[in-house]
gemmi code that builds the backbone of each chain (N, CA, C; Angstrom):
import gemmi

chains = {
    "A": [
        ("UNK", (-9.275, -12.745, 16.930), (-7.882, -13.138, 16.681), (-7.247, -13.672, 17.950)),
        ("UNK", (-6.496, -14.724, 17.754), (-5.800, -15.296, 19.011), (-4.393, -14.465, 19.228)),
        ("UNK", (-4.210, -13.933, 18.401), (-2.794, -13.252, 18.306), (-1.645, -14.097, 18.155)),
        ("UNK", (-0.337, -13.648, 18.830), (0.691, -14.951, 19.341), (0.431, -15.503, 19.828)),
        ("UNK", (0.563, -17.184, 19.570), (0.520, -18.140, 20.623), (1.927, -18.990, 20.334)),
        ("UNK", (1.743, -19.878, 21.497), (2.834, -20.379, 21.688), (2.543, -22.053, 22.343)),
        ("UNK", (3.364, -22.744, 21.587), (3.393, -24.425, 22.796), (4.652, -24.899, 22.586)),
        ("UNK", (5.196, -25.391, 23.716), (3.816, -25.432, 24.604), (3.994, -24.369, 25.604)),
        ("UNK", (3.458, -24.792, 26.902), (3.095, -23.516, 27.590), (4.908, -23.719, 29.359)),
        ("UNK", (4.818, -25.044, 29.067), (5.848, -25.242, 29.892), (6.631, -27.068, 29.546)),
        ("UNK", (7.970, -27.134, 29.770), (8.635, -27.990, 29.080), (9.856, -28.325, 29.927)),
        ("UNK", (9.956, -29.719, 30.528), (10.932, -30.106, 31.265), (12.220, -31.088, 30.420)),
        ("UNK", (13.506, -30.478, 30.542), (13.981, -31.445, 29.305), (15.422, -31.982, 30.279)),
        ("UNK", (16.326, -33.132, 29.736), (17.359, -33.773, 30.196), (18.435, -33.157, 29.353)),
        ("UNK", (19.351, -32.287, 29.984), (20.298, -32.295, 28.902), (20.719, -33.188, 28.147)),
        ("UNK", (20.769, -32.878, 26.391), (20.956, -33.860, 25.491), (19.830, -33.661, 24.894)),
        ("UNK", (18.849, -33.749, 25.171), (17.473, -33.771, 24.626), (17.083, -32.471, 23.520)),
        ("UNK", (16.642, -33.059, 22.853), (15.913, -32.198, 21.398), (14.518, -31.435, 22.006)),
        ("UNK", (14.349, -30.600, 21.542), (12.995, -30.352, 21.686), (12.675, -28.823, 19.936)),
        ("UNK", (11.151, -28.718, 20.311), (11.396, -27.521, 19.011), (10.164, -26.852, 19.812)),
        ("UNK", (9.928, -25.945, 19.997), (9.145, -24.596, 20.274), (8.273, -24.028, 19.390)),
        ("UNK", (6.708, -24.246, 19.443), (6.343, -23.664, 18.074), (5.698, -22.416, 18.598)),
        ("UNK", (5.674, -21.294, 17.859), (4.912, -19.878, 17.185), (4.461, -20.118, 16.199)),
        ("UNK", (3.283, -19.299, 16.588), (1.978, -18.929, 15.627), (1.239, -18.037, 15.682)),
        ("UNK", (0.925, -16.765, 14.501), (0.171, -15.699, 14.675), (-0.840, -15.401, 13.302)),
        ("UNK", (-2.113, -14.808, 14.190), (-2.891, -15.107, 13.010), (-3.072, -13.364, 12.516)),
        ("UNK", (-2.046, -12.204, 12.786), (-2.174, -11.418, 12.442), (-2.030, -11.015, 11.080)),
        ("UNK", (-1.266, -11.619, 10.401), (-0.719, -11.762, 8.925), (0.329, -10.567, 8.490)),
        ("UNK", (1.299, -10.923, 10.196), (2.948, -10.183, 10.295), (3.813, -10.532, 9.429)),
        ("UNK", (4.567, -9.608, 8.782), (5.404, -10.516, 8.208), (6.805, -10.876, 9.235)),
        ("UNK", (7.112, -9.941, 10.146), (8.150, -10.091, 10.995), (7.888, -11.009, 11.858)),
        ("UNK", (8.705, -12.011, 12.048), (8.875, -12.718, 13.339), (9.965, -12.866, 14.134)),
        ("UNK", (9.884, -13.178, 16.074), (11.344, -13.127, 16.795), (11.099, -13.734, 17.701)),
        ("UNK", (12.282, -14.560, 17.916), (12.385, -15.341, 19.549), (13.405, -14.829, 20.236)),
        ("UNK", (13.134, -14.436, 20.965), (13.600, -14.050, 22.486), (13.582, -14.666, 23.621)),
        ("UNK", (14.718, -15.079, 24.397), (14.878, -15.445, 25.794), (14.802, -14.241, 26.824)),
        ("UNK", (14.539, -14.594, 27.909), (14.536, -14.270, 29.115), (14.295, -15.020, 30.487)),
        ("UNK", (15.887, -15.138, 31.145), (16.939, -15.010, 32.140), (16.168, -14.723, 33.420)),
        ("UNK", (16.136, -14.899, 34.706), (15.597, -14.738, 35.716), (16.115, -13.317, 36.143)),
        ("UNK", (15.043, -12.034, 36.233), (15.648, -11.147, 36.532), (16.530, -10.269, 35.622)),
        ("UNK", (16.508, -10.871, 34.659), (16.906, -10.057, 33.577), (16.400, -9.568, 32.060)),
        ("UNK", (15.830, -8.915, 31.760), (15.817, -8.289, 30.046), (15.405, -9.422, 29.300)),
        ("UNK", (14.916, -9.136, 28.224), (14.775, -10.294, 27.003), (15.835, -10.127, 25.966)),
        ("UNK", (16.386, -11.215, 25.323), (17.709, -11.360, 24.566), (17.271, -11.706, 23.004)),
        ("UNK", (17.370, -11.170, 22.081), (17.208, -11.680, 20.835), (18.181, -13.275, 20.430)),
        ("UNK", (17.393, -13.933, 20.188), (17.709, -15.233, 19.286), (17.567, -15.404, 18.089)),
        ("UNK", (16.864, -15.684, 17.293), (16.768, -15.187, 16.024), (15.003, -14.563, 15.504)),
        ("UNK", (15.606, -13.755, 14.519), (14.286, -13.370, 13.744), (14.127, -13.593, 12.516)),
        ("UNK", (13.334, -13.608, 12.030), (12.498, -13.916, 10.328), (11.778, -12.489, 9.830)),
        ("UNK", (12.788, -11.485, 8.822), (11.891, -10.452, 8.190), (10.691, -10.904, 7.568)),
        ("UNK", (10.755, -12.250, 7.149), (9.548, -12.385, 6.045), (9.488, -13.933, 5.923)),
        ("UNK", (8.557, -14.544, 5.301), (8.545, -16.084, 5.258), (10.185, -16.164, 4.042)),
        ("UNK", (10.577, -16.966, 4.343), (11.880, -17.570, 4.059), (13.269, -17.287, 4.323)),
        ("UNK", (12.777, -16.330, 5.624), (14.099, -15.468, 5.559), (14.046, -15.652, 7.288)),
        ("UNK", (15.687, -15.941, 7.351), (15.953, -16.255, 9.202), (17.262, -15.226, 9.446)),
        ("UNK", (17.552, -14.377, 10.116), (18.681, -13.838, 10.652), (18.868, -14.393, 12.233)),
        ("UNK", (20.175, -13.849, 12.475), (20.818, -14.281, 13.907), (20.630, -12.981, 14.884)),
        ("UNK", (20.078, -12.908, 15.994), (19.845, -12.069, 16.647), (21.447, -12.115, 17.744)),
        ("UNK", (20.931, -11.144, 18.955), (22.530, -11.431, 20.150), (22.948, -12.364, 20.076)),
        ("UNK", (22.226, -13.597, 20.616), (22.284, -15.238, 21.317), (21.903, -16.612, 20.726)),
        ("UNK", (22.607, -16.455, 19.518), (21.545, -18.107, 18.795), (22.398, -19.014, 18.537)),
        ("UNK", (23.510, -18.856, 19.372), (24.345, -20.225, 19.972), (23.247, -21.197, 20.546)),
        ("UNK", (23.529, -22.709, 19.825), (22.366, -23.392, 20.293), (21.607, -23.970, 19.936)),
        ("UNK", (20.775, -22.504, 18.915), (19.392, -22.692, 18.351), (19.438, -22.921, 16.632)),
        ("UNK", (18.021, -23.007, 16.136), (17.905, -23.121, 14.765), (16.334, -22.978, 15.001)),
        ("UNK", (16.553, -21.974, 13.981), (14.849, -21.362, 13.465), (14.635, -22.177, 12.141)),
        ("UNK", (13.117, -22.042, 11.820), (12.240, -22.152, 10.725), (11.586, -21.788, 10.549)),
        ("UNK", (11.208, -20.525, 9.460), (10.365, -19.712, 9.034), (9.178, -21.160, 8.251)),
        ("UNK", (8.383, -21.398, 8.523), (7.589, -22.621, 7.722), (6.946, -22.049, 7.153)),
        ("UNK", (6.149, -20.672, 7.237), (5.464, -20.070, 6.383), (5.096, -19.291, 6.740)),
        ("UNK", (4.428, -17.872, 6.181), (4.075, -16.830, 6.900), (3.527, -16.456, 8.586)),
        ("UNK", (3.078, -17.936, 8.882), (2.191, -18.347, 10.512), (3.176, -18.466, 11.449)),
        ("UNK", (3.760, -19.137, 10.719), (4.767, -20.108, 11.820), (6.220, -19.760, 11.942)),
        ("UNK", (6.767, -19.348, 12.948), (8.261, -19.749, 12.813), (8.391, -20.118, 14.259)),
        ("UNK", (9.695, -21.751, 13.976), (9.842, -22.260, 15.280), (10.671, -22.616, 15.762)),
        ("UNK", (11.412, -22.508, 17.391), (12.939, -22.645, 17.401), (13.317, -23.716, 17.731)),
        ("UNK", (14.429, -24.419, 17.316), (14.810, -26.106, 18.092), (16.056, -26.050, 18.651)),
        ("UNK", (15.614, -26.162, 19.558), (16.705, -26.920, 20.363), (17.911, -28.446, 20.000)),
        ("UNK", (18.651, -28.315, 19.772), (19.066, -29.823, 19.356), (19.931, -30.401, 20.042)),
        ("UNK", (20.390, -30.037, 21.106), (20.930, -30.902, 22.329), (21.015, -29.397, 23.549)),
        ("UNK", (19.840, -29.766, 24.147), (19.873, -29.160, 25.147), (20.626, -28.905, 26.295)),
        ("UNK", (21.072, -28.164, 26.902), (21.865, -27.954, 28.055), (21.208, -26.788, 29.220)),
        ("UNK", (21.439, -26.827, 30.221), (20.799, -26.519, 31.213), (20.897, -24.683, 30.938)),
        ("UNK", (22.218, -24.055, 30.402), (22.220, -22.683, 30.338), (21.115, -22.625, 29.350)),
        ("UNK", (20.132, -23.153, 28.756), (18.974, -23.203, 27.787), (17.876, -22.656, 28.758)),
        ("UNK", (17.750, -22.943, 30.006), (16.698, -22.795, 31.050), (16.022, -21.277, 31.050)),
        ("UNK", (15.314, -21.529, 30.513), (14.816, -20.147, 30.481), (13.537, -19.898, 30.047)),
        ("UNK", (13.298, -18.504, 30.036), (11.807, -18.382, 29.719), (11.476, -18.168, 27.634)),
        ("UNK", (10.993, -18.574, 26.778), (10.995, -17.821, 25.447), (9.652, -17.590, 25.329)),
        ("UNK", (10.018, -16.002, 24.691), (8.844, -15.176, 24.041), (8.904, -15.436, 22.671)),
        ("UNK", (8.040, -15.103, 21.894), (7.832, -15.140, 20.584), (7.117, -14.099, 20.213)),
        ("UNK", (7.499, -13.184, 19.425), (6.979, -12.461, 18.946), (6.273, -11.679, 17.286)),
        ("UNK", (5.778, -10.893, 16.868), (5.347, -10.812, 15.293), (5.443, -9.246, 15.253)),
        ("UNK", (5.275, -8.940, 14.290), (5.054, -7.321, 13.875), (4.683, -6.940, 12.620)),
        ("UNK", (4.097, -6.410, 11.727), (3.680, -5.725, 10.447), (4.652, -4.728, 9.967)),
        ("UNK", (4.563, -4.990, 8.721), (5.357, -3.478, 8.118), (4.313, -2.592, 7.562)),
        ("UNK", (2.641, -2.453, 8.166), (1.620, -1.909, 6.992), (2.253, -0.651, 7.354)),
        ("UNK", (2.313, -0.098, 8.649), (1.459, 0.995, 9.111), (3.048, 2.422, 7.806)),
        ("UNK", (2.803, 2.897, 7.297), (4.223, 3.576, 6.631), (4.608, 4.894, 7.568)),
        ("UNK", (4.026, 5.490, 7.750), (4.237, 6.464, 8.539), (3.806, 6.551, 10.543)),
        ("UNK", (3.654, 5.134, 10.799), (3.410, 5.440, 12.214), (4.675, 3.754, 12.447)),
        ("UNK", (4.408, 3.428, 13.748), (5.128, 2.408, 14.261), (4.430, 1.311, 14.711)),
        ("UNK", (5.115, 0.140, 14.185), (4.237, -1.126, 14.317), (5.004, -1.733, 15.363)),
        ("UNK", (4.364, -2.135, 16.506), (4.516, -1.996, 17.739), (4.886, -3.835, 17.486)),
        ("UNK", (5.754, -4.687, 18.123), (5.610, -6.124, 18.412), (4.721, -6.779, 19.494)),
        ("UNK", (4.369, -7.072, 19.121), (3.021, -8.163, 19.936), (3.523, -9.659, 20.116)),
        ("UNK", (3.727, -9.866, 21.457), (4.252, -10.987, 22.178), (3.555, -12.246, 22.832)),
        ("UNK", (4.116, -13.189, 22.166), (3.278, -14.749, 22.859), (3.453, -14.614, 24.307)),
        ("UNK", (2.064, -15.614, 25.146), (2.460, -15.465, 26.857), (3.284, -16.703, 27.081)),
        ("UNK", (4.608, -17.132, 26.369), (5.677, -17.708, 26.549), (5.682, -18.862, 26.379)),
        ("UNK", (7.140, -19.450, 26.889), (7.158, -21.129, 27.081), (8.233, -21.121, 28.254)),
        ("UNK", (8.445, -21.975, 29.227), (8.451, -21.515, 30.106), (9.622, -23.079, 30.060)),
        ("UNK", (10.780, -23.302, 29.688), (11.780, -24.501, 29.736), (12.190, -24.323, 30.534)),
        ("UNK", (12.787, -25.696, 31.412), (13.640, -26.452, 32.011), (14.681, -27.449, 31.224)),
        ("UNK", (15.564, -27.061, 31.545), (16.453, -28.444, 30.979), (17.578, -28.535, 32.541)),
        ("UNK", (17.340, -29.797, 32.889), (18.183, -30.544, 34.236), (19.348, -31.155, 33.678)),
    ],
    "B": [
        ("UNK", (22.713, 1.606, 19.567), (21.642, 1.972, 20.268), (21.947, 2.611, 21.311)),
        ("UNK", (21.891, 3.608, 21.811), (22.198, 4.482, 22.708), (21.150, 4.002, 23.844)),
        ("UNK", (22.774, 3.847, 25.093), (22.211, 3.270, 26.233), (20.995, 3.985, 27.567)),
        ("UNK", (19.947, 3.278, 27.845), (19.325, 3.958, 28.768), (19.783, 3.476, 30.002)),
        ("UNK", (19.426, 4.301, 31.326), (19.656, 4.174, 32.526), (18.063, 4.294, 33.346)),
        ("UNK", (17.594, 2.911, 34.120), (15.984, 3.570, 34.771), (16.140, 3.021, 35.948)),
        ("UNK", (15.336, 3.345, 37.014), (15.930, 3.008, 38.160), (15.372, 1.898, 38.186)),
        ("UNK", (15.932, 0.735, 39.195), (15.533, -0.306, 38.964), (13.988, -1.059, 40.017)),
        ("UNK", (13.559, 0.185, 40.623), (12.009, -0.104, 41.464), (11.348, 1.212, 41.619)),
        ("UNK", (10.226, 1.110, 41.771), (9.711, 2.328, 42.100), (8.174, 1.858, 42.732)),
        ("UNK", (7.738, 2.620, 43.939), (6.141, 2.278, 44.330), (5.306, 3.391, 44.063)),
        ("UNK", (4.244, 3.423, 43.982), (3.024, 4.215, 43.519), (2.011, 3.630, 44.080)),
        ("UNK", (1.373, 4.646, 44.745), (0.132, 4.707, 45.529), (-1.227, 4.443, 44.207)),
        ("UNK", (-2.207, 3.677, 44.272), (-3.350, 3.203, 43.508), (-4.073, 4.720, 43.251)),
        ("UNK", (-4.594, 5.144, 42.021), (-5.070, 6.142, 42.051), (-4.288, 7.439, 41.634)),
        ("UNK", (-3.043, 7.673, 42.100), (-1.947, 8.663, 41.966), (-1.400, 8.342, 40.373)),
        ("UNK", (-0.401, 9.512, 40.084), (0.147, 9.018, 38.867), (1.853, 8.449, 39.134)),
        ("UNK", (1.790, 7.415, 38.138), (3.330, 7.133, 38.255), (4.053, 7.865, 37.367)),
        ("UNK", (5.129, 8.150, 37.423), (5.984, 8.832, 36.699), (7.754, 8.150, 36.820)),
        ("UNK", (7.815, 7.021, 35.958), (9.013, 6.714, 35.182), (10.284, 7.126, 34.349)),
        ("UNK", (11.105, 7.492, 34.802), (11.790, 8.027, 34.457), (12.944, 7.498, 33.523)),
        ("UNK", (13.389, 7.902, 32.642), (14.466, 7.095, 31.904), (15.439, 7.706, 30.678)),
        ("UNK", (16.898, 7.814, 31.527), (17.695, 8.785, 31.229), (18.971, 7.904, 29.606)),
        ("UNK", (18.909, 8.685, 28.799), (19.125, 8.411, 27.519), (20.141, 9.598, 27.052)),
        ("UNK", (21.226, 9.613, 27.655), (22.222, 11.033, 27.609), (22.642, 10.902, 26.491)),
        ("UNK", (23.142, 9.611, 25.634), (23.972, 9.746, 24.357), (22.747, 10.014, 23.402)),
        ("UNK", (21.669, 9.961, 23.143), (20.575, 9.422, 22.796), (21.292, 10.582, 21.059)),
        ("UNK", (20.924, 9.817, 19.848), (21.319, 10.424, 18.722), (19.584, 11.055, 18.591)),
        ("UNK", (20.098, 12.223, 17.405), (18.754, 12.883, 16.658), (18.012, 11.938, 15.958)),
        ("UNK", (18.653, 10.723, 15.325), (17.511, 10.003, 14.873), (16.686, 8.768, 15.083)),
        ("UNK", (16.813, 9.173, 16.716), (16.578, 7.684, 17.635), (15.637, 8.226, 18.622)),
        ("UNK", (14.693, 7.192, 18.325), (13.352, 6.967, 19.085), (13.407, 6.414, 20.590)),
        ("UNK", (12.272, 7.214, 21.255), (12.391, 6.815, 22.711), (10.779, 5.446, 22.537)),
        ("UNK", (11.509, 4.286, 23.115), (9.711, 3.056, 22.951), (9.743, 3.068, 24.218)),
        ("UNK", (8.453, 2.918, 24.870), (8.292, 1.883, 26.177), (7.205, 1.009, 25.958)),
        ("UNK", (8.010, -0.172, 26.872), (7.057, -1.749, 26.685), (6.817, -1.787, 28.154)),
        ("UNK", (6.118, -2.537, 28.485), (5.929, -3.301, 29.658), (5.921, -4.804, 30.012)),
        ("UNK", (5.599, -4.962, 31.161), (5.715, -6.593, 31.231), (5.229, -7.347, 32.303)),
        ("UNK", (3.828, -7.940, 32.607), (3.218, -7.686, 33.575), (3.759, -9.281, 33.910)),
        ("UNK", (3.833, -9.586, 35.487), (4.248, -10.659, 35.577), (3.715, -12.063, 34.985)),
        ("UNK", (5.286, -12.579, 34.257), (4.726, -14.029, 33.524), (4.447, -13.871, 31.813)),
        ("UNK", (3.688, -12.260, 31.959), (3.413, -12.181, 30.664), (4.403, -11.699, 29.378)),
        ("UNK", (4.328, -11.829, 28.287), (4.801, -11.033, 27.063), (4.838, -9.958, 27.110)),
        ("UNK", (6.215, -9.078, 27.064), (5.818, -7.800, 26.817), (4.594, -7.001, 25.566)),
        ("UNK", (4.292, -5.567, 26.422), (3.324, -5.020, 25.724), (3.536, -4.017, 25.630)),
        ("UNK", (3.586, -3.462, 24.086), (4.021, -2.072, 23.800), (2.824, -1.128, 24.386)),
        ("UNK", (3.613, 0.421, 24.997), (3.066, 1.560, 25.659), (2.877, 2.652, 24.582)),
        ("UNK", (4.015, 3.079, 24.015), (3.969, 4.530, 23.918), (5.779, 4.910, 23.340)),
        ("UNK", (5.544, 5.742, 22.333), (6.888, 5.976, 21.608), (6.799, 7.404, 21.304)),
        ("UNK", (8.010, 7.765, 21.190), (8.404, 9.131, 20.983), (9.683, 9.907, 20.062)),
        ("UNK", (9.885, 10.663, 19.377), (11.152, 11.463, 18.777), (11.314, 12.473, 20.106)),
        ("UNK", (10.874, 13.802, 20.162), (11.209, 15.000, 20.956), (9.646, 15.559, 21.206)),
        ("UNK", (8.668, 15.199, 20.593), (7.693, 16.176, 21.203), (6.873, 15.073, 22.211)),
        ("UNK", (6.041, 15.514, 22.981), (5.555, 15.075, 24.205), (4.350, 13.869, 23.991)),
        ("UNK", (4.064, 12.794, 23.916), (2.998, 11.777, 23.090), (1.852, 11.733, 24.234)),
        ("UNK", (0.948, 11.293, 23.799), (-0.050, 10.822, 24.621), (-1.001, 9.968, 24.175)),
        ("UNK", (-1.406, 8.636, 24.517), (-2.232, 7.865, 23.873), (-3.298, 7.296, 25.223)),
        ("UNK", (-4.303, 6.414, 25.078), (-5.371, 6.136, 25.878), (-4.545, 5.333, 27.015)),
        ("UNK", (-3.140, 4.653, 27.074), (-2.339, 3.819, 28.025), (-1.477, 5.181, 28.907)),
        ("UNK", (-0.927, 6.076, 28.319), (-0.025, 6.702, 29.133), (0.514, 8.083, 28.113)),
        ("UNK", (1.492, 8.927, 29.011), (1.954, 10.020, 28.341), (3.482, 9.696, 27.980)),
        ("UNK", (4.228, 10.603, 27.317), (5.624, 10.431, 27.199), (6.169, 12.015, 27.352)),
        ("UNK", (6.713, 12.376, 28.104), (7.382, 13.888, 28.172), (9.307, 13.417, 27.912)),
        ("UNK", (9.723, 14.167, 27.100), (10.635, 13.718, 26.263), (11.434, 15.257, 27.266)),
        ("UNK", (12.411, 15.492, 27.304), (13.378, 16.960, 27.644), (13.240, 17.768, 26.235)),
        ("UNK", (13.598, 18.549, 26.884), (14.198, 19.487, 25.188), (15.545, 18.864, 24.336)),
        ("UNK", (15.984, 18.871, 25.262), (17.776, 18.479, 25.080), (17.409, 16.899, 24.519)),
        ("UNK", (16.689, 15.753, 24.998), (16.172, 14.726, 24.864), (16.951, 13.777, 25.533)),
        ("UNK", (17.659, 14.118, 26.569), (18.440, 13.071, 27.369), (17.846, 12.617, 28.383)),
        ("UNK", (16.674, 13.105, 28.315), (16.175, 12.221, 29.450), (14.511, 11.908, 29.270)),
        ("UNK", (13.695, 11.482, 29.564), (12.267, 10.874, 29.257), (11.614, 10.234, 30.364)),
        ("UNK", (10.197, 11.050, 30.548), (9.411, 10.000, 31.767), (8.228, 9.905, 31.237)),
        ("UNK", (7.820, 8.355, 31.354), (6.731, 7.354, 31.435), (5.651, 8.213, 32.585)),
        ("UNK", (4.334, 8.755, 32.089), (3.658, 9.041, 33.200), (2.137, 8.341, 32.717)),
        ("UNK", (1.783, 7.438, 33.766), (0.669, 6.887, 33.954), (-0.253, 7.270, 34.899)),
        ("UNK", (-1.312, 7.993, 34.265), (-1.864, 9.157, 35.109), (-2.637, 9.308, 36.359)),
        ("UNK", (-3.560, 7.681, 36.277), (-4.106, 7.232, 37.272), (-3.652, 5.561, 37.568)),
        ("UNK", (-2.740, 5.554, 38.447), (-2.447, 3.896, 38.191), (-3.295, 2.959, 38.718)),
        ("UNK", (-3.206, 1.663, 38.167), (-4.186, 0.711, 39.285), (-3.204, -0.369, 39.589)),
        ("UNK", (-3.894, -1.544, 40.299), (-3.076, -2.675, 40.800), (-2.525, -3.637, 39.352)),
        ("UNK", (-3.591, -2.910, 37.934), (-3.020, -4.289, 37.144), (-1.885, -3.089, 36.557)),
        ("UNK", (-1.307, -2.386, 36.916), (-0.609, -1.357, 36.186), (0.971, -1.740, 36.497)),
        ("UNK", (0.678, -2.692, 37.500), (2.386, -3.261, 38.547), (3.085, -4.011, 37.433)),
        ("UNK", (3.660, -3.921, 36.883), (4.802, -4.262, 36.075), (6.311, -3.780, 36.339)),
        ("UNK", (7.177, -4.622, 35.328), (8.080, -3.896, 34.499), (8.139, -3.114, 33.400)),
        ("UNK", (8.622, -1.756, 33.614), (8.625, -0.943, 32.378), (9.743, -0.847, 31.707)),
        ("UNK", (10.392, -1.237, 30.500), (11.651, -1.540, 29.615), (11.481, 0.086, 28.752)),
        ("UNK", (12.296, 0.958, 29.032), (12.441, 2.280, 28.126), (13.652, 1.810, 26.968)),
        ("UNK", (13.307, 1.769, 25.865), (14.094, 1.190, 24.668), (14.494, 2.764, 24.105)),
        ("UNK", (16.040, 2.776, 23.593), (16.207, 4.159, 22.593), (16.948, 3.128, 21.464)),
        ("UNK", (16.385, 3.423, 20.143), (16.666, 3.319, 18.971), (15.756, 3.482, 17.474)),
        ("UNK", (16.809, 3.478, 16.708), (16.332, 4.298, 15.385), (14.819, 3.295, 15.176)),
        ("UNK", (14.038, 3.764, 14.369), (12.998, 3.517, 13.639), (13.224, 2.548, 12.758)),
        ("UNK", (12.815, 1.306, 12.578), (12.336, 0.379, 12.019), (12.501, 0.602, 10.472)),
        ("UNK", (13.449, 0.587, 9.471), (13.061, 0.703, 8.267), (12.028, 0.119, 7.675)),
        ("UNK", (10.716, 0.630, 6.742), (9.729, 0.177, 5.983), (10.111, -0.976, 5.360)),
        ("UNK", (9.489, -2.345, 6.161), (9.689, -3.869, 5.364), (10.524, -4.103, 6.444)),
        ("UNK", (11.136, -3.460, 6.757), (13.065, -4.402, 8.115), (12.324, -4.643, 8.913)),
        ("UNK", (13.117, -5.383, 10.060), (12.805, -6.293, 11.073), (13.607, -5.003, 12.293)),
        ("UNK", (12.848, -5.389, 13.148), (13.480, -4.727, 14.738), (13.642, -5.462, 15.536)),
        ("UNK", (15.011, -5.208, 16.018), (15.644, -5.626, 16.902), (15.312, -4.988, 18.324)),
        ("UNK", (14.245, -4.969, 18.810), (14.450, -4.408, 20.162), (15.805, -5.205, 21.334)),
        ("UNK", (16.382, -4.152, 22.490), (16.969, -4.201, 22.999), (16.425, -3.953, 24.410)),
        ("UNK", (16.285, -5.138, 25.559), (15.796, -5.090, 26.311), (16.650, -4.390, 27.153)),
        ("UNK", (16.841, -3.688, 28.201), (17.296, -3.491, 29.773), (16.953, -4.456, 30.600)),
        ("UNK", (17.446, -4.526, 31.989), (16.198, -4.793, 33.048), (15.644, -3.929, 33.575)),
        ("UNK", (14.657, -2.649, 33.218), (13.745, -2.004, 33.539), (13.850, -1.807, 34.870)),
        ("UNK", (12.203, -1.076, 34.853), (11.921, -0.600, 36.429), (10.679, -1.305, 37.113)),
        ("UNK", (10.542, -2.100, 38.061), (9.880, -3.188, 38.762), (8.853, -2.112, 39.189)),
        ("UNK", (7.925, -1.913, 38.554), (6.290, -0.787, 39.432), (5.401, -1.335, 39.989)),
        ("UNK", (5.585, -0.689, 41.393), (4.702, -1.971, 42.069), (3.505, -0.846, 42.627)),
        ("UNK", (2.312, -1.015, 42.279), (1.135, 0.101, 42.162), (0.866, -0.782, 43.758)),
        ("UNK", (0.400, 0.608, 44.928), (0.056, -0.421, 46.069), (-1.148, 0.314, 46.601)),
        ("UNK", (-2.364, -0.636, 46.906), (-3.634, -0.250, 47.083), (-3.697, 0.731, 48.531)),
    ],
}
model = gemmi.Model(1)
for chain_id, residues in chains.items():
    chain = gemmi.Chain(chain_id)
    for i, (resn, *xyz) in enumerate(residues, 1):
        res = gemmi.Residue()
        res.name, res.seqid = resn, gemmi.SeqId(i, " ")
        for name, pos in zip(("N", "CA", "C"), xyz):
            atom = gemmi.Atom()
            atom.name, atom.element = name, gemmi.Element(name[0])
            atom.pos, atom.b_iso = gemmi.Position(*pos), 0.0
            res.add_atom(atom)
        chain.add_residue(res)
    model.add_chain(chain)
structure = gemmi.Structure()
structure.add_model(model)
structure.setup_entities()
């Protein structure tokens, strides 16, 4: 299993500029989440997906727009970028099997934006 | 989510155990103690979770208080890839099917030194 992945792996953008962020996990999670993280600081919820068709708003999703595309995939876009965008995003998945223990989130090794 | 407090560095000798500490005073009865980590660059990676009794899995231990206001991360033999950030999360359990919201801190910077 590749687990989370993520592309791309690093991304230089002009404010104004579009871009979209894809996640992908081949665990067969139904939870999915994007998260930022700030230099030196914590990771911030942006939005998550309980299940394929379903998107909620996490802390921070001024900005953004998710797409649950299907159980694999969910991906965030950017649609006019601005420099407070600069940051690092995780992506993450999780299961609801386990009923009586805790299904831990398992995290992409990032994307790593610039916007100037 | 009842707020934690961890210090924000700590060093540990290679070999020795680390012991993380992370104080959770409001912490409610039906809220879970998680710890993640976060090795530089990378995605966090879940450790080790707890209610009140003491956990232990093949990554690390969890000693919880009685009272439960307070909780330390002990990693028994550390090594150099052990240098991370450790994020101590307190909140309720995940309803069966719901989504979790973890709530990051900025953790404690462990810098394991040979």
């Amino acid at each position: 299993n590749a687990g989370v992945t993520q592309t791309p792996k690093f991304q230089v953008l002009k404010t104004g500029q579009s871009m979209t962020l894809q996640c992908a996990q081949d665990m067969n999670h139904n939870s999915m989440y994007w998260y930022r993280q700030d230099p030196g600081m914590g990771l911030r919820l942006i939005y998550y997906s309980a299940s394929e068709g379903t998107t909620d708003k996490g802390e921070v999703p001024n900005g953004y727009n998710v797409s649950r595309l299907n159980k694999r995939e969910f991906s965030l876009r950017l649609e006019s970028a601005a420099p407070s965008q600069t940051s690092v995003y995780f992506c993450a998945s999780k299961t609801d099997e386990k009923v009586a223990s805790y299904n831990e989130q398992f995290f992409g090794p990032g994307t790593r934006l610039t916007v100037l | 989510d009842a707020k934690t407090t961890q210090p924000t560095s700590m060093d540990c000798a290679e070999g020795r155990a680390a012991n993380l500490p992370c104080n959770h005073s409001t912490i409610s009865g039906n809220e879970y103690v998680y710890w993640y980590r976060q090795i530089h660059s990378q995605g966090p990676q879940y450790i080790i979770h707890g209610l009140k009794n003491n956990e232990t899995n093949e990554m690390a231990s969890l000693i919880i208080t009685e009272d439960r206001k307070s909780s330390t991360l002990i990693l028994p033999h550390a090594t150099l890839r052990d240098t991370a950030v450790y994020y101590c999360i307190v909140r309720v359990a995940p309803t069966q099917g719901g989504s979790e919201k973890l709530v990051f801190g900025k953790g404690t910077k462990l810098t394991v030194n040979p």
